[in-house]
C-alpha positions in Angstrom: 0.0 0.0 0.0 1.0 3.5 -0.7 0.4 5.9 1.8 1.6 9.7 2.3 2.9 11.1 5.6 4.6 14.1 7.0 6.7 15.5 9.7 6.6 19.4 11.2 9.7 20.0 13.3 8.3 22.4 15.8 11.6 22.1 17.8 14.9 20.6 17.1 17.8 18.7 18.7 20.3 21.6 17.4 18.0 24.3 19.9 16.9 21.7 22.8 19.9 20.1 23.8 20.7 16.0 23.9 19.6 13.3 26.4 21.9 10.1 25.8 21.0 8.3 29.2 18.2 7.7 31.3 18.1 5.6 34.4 15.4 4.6 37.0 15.4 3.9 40.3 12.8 1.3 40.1 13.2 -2.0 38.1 11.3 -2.8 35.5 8.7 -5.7 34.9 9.2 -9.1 33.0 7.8 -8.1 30.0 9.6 -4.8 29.5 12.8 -3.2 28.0 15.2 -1.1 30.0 14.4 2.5 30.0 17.2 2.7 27.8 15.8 1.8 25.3 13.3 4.5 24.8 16.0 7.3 25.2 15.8 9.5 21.7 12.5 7.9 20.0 9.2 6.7 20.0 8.4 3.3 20.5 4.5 2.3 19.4 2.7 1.3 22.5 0.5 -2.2 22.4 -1.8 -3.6 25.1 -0.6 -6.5 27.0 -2.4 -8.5 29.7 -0.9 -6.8 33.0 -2.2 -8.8 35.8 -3.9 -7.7 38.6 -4.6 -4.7 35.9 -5.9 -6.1 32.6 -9.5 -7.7 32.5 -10.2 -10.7 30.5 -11.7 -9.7 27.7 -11.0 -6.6 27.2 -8.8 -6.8 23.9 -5.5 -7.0 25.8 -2.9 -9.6 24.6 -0.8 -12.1 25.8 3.1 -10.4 25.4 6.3 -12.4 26.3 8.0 -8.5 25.6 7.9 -5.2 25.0 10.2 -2.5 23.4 9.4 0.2 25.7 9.6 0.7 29.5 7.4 -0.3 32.3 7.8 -0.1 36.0 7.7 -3.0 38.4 5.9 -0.9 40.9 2.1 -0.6 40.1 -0.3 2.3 41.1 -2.7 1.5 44.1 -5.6 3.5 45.3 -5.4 5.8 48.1 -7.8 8.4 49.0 -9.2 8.6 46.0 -5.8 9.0 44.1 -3.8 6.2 42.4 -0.3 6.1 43.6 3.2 4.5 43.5 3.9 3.3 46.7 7.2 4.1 45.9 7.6 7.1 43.7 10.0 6.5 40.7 12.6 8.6 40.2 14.1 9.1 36.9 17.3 11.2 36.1 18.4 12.1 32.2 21.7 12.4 31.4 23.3 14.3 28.4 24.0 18.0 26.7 22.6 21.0 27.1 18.9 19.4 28.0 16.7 22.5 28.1 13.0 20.7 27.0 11.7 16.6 27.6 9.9 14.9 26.1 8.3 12.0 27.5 5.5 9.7 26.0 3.2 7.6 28.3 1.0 4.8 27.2 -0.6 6.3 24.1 -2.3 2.7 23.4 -4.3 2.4 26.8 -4.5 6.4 27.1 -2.9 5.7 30.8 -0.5 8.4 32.3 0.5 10.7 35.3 -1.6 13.5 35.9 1.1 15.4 36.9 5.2 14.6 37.2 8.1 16.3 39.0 11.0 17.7 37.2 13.5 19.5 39.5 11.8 20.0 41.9 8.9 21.8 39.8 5.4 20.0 39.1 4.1 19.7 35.7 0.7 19.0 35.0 -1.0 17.8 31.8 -3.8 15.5 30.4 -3.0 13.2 27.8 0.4 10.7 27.6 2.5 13.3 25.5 4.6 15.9 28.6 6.7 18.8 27.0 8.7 20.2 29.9 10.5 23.4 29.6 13.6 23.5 32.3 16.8 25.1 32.5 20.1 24.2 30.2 21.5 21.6 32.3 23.4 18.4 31.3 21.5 16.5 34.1 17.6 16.1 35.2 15.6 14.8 37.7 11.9 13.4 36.9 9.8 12.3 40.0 6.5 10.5 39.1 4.3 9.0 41.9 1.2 8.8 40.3 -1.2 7.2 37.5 -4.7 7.9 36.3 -5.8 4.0 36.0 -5.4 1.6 39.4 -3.3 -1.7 39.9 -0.9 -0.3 36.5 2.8 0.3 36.4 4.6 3.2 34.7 5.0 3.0 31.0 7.4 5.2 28.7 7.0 4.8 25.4 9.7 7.7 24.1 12.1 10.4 25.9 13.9 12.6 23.8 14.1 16.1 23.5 12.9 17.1 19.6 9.4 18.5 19.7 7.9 17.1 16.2 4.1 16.2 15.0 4.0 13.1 12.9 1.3 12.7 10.7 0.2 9.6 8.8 -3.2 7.3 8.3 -3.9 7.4 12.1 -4.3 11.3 11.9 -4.1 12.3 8.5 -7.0 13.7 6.5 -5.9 15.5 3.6 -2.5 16.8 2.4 -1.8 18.3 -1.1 1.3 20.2 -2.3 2.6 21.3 -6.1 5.8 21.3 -7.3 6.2 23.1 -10.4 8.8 25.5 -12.7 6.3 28.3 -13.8 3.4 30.2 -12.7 1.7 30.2 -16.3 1.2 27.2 -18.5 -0.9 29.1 -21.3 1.8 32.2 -21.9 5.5 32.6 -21.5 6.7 32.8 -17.7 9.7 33.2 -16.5 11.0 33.3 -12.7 11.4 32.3 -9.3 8.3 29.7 -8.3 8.0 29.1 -4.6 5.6 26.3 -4.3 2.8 25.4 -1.8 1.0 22.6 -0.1 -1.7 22.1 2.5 -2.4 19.6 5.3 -5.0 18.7 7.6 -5.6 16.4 10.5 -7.2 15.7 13.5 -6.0 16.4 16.8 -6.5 13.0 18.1 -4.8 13.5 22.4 -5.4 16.8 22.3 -1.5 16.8 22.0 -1.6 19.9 19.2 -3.9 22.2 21.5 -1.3 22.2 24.7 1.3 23.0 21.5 -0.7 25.8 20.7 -1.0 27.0 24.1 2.7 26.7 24.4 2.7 28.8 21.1 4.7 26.8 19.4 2.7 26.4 16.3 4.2 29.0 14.2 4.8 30.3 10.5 8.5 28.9 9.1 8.5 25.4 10.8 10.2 22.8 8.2 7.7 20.0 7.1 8.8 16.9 5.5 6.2 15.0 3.2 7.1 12.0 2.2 5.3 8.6 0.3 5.9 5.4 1.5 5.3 1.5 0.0 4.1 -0.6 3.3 4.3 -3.5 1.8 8.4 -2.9 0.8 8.9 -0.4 3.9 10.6 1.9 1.5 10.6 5.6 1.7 10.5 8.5 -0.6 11.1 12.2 -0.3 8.8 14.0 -1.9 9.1 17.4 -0.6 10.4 19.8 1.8 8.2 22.9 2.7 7.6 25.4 5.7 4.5 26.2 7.5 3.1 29.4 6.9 -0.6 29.9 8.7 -2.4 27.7 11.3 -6.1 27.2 11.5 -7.5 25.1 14.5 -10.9 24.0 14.7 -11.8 23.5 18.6 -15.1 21.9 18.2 -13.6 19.2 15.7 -10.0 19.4 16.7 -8.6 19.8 13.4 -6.1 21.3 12.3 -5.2 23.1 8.9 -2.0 23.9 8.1 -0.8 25.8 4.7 3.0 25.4 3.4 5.1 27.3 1.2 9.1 26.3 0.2 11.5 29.1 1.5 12.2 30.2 -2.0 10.8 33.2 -0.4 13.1 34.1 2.4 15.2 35.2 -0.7 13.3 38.4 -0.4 14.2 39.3 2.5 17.8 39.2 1.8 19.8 41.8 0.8 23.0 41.4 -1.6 25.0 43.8 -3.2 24.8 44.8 -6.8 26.9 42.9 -9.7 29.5 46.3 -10.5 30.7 46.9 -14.2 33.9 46.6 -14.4 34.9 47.5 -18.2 34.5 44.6 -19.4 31.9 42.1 -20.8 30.3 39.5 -18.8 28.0 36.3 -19.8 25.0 35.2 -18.0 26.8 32.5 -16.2 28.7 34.9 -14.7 26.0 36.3 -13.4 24.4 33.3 -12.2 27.4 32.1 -10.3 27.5 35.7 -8.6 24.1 35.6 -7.3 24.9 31.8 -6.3 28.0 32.9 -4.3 25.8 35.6 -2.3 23.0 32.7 -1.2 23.4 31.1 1.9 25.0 27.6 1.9 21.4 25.8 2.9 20.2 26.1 -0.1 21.7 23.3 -2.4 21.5 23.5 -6.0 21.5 21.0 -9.0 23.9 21.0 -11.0 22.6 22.9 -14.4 22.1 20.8 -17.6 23.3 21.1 -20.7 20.9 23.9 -22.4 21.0 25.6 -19.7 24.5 25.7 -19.4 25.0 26.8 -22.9 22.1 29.0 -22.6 24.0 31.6 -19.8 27.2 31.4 -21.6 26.0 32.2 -24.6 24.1 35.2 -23.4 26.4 38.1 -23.2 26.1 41.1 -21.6 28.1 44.4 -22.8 27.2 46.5 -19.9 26.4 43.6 -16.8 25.4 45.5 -13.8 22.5 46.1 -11.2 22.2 47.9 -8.3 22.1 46.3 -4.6 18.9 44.5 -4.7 16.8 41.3 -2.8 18.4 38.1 -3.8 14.8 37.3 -4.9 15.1 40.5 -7.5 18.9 39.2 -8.4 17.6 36.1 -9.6 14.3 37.3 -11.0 16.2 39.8 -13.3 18.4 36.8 -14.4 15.4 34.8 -15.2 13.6 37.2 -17.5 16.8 38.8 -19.1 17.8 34.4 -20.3 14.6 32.9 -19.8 14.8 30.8 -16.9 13.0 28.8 -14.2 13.8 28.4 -11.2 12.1 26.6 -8.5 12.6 23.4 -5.9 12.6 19.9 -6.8 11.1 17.0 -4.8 14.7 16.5 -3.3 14.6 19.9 -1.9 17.1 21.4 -4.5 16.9 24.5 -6.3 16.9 24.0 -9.8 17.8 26.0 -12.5 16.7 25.1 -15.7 16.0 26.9 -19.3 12.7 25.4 -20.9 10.8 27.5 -22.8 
């Protein structure tokens, strides 16, 4: 089966810091992994039988492991409250750790209603807990509570990258274009920054505590990509950024529209090309406006014509004044009769095709 999915980066490792250790002061149980092994990801959560916990019956299955962490302390009622009778205390190790992550049991919708971190309680309600702390290579997380009796802790992921990952759980629509020209019918020539548009459902109310953290904001990087189930190979098929937020309350979905950051070109500034007595070709040009765009942006190679095409073009009198990089490369494109405009692989291509 073919399906499409997508990734928005609200935050990234290279502005939250590293965890590369996690340790618990509790054991864990004799179906589970170490909490190791949930350090930097997200595992997918299942139901297994827990006894003492599970009903018979209730869809839960009969597991001889698991790839994610759970406690060997389970919660118990008291006064009203389900608690660890010992709390479990959990301290991250790594670089620079200034947001966690963690994910609870997403499966079986079971979490604490609140945790401790540093001292300072944190409160939310749904398995996914984005803590803010301060830059520190080591935290402490204190949990002594559940919201379901006679269950032990479960961690499904700890990491520090904030990212919403959208596929046939979630997904409902997602369109983008990729394309050279603004006009099919009549002769165009240009820069072409395409677009897209997702939407999906907010299904833990996870995307509404993002937008109270306001972290749901224009220029976010979004990854789409199609992928082959049946092979479990992946495609890139596009590389966009966010650009307005629309969420529905009463529904919980969420529209998102993209755009490629062609754009941002316009709001640098370079210096103009200066005449300097002599002739100059179109490449020349190109290559100037190419050395004065930041090193992000990775080009393809030009073919043939187009090659041909800017050295062939000379120019008796090449100048312009200081100008956007946008208006550099627009003037190039209408004085040659180029395209130019992102390719599924996230390169800017260059290309004459009249």
């Amino acid at each position: 089966m073919i399906t499409l999915t997508a990734r928005i980066e609200l935050l990234s490792t290279d502005n939250a810091g590293v965890i590369s250790r996690a340790q618990s002061s509790a054991g864990k149980n004799n179906i589970s992994a170490d909490i190791q092994n949930v350090v930097g990801t997200k595992k997918v959560g299942r139901r297994p039988f827990i006894i003492g916990g599970s009903k018979i019956g209730d869809g839960c299955i009969f597991s001889t492991g698991e790839d994610y962490y759970m406690g060997n302390i389970v919660s118990r009622e008291t006064n009203g409250e389900y608690k660890f009778s010992t709390p479990y205390t959990i301290t991250i190790y790594g670089k620079d750790i200034s947001t966690i992550n963690i994910i609870f049991d997403t499966q079986n919708k079971q979490f604490p209603t609140s945790i401790e971190v540093d001292g300072q309680t944190y409160s939310d309600d749904d398995p996914a807990f984005l803590v803010f702390v301060e830059k520190a290579d080591t935290h402490t997380i204190v949990i002594d509570n559940w919201n379901a009796p006679n269950f032990p802790l479960r961690i499904q992921g700890l990491f520090v990258d904030v990212a919403i990952t959208l596929d046939k759980s979630n997904l409902m629509d997602i369109s983008r274009t990729i394309s050279d020209r603004s006009d099919f019918t009549l002769p165009s020539w240009g820069i072409i920054s395409n677009t897209g548009d997702i939407q999906f459902v907010d299904l833990d109310s996870e995307i509404a505590d993002y937008a109270q953290m306001q972290l749901l904001k224009s220029g976010l990087k979004v990854i789409i990509s199609v992928n082959n189930t049946l092979t479990h190979e992946s495609e890139h098929v596009g590389t966009f950024l966010t650009k307005d937020w629309n969420y529905d309350n009463y529904n919980r979905v969420v529209q998102v529209s993209l755009e490629d950051d062609l754009l941002a070109w316009q709001d640098i500034t370079i210096e103009g090309y200066k005449y300097t007595g002599q002739e100059a070709t179109a490449k020349d040009i190109y290559l100037y406006l190419q050395s004065r765009t930041p090193s992000k942006y990775e080009f393809e190679p030009l073919n043939d014509t187009t090659n041909d095409k800017l050295l062939s073009t000379k120019l008796q009198y090449p100048y312009f004044s200081s100008c956007s990089l946008w208006e550099g490369y627009q003037k190039l494109c209408e004085l040659v009769g180029l395209h130019i405009y992102k390719n599924n692989n996230n390169k800017v291509v260059c290309i004459y095709n009249v």
